[in-house]
LUMLUM-150031 format. One record per residue: residue number from 1; x, y, z of N, C-alpha, C in turn. Coordinates in steps of 0.1 Angstrom, whole numbers, plus 2048, in hexadecimal, padded with zeros to 3 digits. Example, Ala and Ser with C-alpha at 12.3 -4.5 7.8 and 13.67 -1.06 7.14 Angstrom:
# LUMLUM-150031
  zakol  nc1  nc2  nc3  cac1  cac2  cac3  cc1  cc2  cc3
      1  884  7C7  84E   87B   7D3   84E  884  7DF  84E
      2  880  7EA  847   889   7F5   847  881  800  84F
***
This chain:
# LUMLUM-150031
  zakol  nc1  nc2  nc3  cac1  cac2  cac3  cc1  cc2  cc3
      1  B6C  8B7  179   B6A   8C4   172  B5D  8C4  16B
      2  B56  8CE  16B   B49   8CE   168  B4A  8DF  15C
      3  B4C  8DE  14F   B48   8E8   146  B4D  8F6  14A
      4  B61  8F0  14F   B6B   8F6   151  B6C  8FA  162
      5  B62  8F5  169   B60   8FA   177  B65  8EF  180
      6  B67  8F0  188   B69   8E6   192  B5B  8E4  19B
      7  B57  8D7  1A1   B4C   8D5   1A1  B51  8C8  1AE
      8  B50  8CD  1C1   B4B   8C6   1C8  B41  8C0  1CA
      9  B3C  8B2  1C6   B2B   8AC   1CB  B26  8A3  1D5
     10  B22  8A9  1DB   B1C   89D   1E7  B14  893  1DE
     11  B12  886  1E9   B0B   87B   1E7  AFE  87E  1F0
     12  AF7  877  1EC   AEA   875   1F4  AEA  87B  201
     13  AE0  884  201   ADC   88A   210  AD1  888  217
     14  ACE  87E  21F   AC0   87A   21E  ABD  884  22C
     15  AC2  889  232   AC1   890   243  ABE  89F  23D
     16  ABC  8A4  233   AB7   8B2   229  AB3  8B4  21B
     17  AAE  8BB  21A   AAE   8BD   20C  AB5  8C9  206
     18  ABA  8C8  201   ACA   8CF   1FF  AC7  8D5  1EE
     19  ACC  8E5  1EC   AC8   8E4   1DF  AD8  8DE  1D4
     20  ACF  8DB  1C7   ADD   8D6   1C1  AEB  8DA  1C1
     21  AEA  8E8  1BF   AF9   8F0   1BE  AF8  8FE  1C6
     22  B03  8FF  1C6   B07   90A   1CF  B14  910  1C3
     23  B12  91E  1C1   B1D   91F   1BB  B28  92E  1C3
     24  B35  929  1C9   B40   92F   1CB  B3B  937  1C1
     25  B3A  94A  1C6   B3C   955   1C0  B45  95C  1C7
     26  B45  95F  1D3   B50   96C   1DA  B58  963  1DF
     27  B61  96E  1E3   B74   96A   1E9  B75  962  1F4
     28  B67  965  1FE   B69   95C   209  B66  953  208
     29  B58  949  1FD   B58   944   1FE  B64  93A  1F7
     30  B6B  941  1E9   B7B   936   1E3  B84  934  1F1
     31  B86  943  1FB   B8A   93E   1FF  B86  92F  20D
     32  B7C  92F  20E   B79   927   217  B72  91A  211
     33  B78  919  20A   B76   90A   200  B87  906  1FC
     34  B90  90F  1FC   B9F   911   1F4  BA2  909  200
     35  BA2  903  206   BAC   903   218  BA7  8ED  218
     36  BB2  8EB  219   BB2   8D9   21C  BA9  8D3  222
     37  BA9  8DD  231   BA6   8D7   23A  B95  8DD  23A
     38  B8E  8E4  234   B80   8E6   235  B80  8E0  22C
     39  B82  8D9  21C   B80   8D4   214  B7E  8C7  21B
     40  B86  8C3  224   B84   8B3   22C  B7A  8B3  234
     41  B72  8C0  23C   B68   8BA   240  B5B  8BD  239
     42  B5F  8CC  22F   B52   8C8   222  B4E  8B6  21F
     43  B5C  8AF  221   B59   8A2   218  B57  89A  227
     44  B56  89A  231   B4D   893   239  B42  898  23E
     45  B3A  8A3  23D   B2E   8AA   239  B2A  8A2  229
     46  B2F  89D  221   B23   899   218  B1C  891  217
     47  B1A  88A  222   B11   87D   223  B07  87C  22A
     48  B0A  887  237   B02   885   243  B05  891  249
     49  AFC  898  252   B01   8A2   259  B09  8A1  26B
     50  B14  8AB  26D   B1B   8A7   276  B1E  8AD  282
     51  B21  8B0  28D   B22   8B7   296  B33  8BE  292
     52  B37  8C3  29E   B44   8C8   29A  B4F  8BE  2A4
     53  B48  8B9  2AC   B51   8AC   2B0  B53  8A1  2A7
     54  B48  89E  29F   B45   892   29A  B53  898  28E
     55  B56  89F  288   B5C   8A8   27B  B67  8A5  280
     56  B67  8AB  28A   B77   8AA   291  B82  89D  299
     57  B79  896  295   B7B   888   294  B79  881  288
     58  B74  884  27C   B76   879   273  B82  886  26C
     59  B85  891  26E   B8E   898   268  B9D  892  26C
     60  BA0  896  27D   BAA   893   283  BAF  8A3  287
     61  BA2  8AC  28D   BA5   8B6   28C  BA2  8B8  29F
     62  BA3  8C2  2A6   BA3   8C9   2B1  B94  8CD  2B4
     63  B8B  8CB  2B6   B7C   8D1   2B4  B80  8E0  2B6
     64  B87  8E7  2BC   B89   8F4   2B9  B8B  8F9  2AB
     65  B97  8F2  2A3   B97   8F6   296  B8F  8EE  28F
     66  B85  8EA  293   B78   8E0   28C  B6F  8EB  288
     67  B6F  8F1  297   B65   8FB   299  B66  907  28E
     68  B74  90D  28E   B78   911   28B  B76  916  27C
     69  B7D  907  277   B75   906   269  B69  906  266
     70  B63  900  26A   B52   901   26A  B4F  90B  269
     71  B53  918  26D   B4B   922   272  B4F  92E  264
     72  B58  92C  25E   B5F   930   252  B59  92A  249
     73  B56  91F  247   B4E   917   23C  B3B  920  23F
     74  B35  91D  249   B29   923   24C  B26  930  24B
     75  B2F  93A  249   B32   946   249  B33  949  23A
     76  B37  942  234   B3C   942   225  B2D  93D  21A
     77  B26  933  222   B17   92E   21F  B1B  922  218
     78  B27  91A  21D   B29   910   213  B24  900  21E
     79  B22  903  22B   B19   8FB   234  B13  900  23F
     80  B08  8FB  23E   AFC   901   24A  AFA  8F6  256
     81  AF1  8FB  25B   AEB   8F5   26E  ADC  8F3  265
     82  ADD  8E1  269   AD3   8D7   261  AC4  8D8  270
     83  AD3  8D4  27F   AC8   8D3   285  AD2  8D5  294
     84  AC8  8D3  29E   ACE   8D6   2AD  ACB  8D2  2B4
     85  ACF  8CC  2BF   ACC   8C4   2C9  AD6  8C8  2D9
     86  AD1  8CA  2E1   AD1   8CD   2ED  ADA  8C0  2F3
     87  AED  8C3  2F7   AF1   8B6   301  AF6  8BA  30D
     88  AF2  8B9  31B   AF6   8BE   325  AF4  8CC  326
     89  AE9  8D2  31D   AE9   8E2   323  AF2  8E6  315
     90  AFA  8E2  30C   AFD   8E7   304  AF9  8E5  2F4
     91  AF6  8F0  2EA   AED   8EC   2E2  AF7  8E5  2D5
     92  AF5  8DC  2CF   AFD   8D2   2CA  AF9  8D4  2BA
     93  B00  8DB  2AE   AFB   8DD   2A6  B04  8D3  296
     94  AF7  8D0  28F   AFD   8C3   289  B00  8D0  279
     95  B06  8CE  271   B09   8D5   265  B0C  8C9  258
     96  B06  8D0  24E   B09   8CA   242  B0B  8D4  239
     97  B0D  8CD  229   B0B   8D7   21C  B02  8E1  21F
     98  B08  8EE  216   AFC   8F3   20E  AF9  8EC  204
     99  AFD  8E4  1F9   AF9   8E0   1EC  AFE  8D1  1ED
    100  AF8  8CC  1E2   AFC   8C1   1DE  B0B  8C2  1D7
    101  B0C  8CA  1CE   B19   8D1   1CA  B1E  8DD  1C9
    102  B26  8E0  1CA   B2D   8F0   1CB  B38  8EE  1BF
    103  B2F  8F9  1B8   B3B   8FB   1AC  B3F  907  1AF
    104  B51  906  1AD   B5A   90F   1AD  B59  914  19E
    105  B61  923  1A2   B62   929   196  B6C  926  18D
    106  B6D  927  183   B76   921   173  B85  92C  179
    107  B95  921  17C   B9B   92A   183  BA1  931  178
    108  BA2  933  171   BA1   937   164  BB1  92F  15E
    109  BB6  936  150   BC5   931   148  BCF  931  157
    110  BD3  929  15C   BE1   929   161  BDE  92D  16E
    111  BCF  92C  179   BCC   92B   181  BD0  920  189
    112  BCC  923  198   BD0   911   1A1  BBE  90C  1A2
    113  BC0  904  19F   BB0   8F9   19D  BB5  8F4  1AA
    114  BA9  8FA  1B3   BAA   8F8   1BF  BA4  8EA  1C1
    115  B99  8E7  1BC   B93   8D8   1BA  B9D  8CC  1BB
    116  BA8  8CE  1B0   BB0   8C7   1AA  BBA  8C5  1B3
    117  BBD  8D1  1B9   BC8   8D1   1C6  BC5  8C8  1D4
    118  BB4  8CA  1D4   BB2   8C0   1E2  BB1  8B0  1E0
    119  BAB  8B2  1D2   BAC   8A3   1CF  BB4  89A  1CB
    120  BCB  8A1  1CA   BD3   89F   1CC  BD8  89E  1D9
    121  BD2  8A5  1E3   BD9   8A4   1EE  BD2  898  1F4
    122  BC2  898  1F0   BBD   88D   1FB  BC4  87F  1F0
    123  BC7  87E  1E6   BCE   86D   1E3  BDA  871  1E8
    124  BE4  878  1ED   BF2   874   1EE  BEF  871  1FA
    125  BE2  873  204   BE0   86F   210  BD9  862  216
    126  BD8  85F  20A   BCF   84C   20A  BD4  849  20B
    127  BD0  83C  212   BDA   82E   212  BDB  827  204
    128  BE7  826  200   BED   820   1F3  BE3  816  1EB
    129  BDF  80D  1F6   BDA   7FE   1F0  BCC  805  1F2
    130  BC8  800  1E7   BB8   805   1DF  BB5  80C  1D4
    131  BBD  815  1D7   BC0   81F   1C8  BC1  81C  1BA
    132  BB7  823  1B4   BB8   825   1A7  BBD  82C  19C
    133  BC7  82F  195   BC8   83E   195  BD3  837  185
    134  BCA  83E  17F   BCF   83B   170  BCF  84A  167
    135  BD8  849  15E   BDB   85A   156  BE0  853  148
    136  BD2  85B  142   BD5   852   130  BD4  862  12D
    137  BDF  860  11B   BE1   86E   113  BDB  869  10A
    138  BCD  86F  105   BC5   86C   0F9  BCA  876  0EE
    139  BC0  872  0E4   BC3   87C   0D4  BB8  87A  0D1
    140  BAD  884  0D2   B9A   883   0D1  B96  88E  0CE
    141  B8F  88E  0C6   B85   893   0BC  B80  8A2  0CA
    142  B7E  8A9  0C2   B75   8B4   0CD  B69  8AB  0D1
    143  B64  8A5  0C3   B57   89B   0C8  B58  891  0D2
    144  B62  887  0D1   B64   880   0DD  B69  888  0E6
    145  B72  890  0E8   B78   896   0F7  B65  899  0FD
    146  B5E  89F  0F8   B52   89E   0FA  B45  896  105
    147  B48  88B  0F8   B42   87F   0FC  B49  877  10B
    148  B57  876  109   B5B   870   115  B59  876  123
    149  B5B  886  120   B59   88D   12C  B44  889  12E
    150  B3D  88A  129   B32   88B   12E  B2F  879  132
    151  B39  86E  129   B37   863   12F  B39  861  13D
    152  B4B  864  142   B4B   869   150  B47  86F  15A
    153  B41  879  154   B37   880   15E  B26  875  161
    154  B24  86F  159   B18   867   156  B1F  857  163
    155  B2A  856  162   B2E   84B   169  B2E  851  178
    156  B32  85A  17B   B38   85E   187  B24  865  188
    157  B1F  866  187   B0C   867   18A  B0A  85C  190
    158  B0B  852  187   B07   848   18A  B0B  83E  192
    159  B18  83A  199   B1D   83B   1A5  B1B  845  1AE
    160  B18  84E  1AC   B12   85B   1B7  B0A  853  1BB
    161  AFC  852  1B2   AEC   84C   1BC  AEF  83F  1C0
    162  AF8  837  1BC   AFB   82B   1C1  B08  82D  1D6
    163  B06  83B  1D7   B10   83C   1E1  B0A  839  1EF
    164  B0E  82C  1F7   B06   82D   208  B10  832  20F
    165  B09  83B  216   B11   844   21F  B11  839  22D
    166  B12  82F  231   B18   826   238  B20  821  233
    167  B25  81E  228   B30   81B   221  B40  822  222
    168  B4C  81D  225   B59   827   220  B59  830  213
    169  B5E  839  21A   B5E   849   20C  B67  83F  201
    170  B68  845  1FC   B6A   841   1ED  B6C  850  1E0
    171  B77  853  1E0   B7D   85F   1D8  B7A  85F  1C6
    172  B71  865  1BD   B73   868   1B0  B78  871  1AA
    173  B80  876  1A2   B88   87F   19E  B89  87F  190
    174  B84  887  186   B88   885   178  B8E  88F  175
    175  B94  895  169   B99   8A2   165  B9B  89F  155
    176  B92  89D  14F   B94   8A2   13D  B96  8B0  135
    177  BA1  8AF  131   BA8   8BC   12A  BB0  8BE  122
    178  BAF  8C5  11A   BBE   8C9   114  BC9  8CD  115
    179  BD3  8C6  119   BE3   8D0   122  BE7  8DB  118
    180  BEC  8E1  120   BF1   8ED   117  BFA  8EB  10D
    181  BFA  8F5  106   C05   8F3   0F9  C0F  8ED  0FB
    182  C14  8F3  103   C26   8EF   104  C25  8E1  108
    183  C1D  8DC  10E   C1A   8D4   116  C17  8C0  10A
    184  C15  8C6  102   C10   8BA   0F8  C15  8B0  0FB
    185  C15  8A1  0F4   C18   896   0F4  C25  896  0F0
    186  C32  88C  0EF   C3A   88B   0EA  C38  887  0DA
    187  C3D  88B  0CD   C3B   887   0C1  C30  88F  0B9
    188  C2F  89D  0BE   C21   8A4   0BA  C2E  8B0  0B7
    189  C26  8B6  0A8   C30   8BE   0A3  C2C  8CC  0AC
    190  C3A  8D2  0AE   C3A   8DF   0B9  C3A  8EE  0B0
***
């Protein structure tokens, strides 16, 4: 979460120069960022650019509904055609980001944080062994809730430039907030 927004970021794109952010404004593009299965090949588009076979294989998708998707994401301006190449008479087009990150808009009080939704579905879909996945209830200062959020954003940067795109993906996920009212700690007067 990035200053109440949700905030997809690629790692290093050495095959473009990509501008930093892209930001979701209209319906088509929430909706064509809202959907699992283009959010999964947004996330194998961030490293390197890809054909629609290539997608449709590290997805586990049909290259028709590869294509499919692709073509809804490109339409929307959330990924473009980097470059092209001619195979057998057919022209072979590789696609990546538009941006290094795409911030979503703030879903507002009692919205679905679509961000937050994919990045529950992609851990319930990992393999168990590796996983990190820890949930602490603090009591912090506006100053520190502050500080920690800009510390984690400062960590998760800096593992960014440290990212080789020959290397296995590797998922980060934070969410710093205040739960709602009703919602409080146990032992906090109501």
């Amino acid at each position: 979460m990035l200053n109440g927004q949700g905030t997809l970021t690629i790692a290093r794109m050495p095959s473009a120069e990509l501008p930093e952010t892209f930001h979701v404004t209209t319906h088509e593009q929430l909706r064509a960022v809202s959907n699992l299965t283009r959010h999964r090949i947004m996330a194998v588009l961030r490293f390197e650019p890809a054909t629609i076979t290539q997608i449709a294989e590290r997805v586990g998708l049909a290259k028709g509904s590869s294509s499919y998707h692709v073509r809804l994401l490109e339409r929307a301006g959330l990924v473009r055609v980097v470059r092209t190449r001619k195979v057998r008479g057919v022209t072979e087009r590789y696609y990546t980001m538009a941006a290094r990150s795409i911030v979503l808009p703030d879903p507002g009080e009692g919205g679905p944080d679509v961000l937050m939704r994919h990045a529950v579905a992609d851990l319930e879909a990992s393999p168990v062994e590796g996983r990190h996945v820890r949930m602490a209830h603090l009591r912090l200062t506006e100053e520190q809730f502050a500080e920690l959020g800009a510390r984690l954003q400062a960590l998760a940067d800096e593992y960014r430039e440290l990212s080789d795109p020959s290397l296995p993906d590797a998922s980060l996920v934070f969410a710093l907030f205040h739960p709602a009212r009703g919602q409080q700690a146990d032992g906090e007067a109501k």
